[in-house]
C-alpha positions, 0 to 999 in steps of 0.5 A, a space after each residue: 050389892 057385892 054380887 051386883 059388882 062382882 058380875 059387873 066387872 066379870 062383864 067388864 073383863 069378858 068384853 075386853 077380852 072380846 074387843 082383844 080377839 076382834 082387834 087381833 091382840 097379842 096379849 097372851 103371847 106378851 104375857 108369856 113372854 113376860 113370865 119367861 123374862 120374869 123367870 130369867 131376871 130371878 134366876 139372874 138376880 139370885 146368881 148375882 146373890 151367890 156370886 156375891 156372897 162367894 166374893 165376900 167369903 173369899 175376902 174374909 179368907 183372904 184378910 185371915 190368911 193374911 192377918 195369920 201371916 202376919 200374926 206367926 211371920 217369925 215362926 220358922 226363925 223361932 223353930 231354929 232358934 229352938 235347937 240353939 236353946 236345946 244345945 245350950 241347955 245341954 251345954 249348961 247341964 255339965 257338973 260345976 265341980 268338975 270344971 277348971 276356972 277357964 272352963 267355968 267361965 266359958 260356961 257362964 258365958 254360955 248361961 248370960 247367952 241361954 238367958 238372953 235367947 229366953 228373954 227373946 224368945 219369951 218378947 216374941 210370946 214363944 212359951 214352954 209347954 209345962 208336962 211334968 207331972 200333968 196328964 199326957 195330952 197327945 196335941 201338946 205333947 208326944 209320948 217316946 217312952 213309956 215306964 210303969 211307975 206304981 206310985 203316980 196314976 196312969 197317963 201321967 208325964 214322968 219326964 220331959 225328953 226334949 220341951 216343947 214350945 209354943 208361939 202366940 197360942 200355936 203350937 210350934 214343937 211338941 214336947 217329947 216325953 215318957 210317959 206312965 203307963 
């Protein structure tokens, strides 16, 4: 039975396409046409998808520049302040004994001043970078000096030049260290 079907409407589609030729029928030309507009409107519509996906990248990008401008917005305040704390620290390290009263005064000044610059700095999440005595490591730190020690393995911090710090988990300034060879 399929075949008698088959055959029928292979017959079918013969005579329309007969009736098309006598009545002059632009078929062809309309399916062609078709196919070219299909092709475009395709093209169009995955143009559309890059364009769109190109949006939505360029505004996740956006959001985390600003989302870190806003996270490190205090960073090139807290770079300053640093050499501050660096001079204080130097300032602190003069010998107590050798000091008059006056002189020693000034000097605790100096130390409620250091204290109070670290507890800000510590509220603004800025953190020293620990290297003493642990394993140089060249993205915390940077190796200025280097000296042969025979009692301490190779590659580890035997002095902290000047201390490095870090802000919310960047770092801001390296630590200058030397450095066991």
């Amino acid at each position: 039975m399929e075949n008698k079907e088959e055959k029928i409407k292979v017959k079918e589609i013969k005579e329309k396409k007969k009736d098309c030729k006598k009545k002059n029928c632009t078929c062809n030309k309309s399916n062609a046409e078709l196919k070219k507009i299909q092709v475009e409107n395709s093209k169009l519509n995955e143009k559309i998808l890059r364009v769109t996906a190109e949006m939505q990248n360029m505004r996740r990008r956006y959001e985390d520049e600003i989302s870190n401008i806003y996270k490190f917005e205090g960073e090139e305040l807290i770079v300053k302040l640093l050499a501050v704390v660096d001079n204080f620290e130097r300032a602190i390290m003069l010998d107590d004994r050798d000091l008059t009263d006056e002189l020693s005064k000034f000097l605790s000044g100096f130390k409620m001043i250091y204290t109070n610059l670290l507890n800000i700095l510590n509220s603004m999440e800025v953190k020293e970078i620990d290297c003493k005595g642990l394993e140089f490591d060249p993205n915390k730190m940077e190796a200025v000096l280097t000296e042969k020690d025979e009692n301490l393995p190779a590659n580890v911090v035997l002095e902290v030049l000047q201390k490095g710090y870090t802000y919310k988990d960047k770092v801001i300034r390296v630590a200058m260290v030397k450095v066991n060879e």
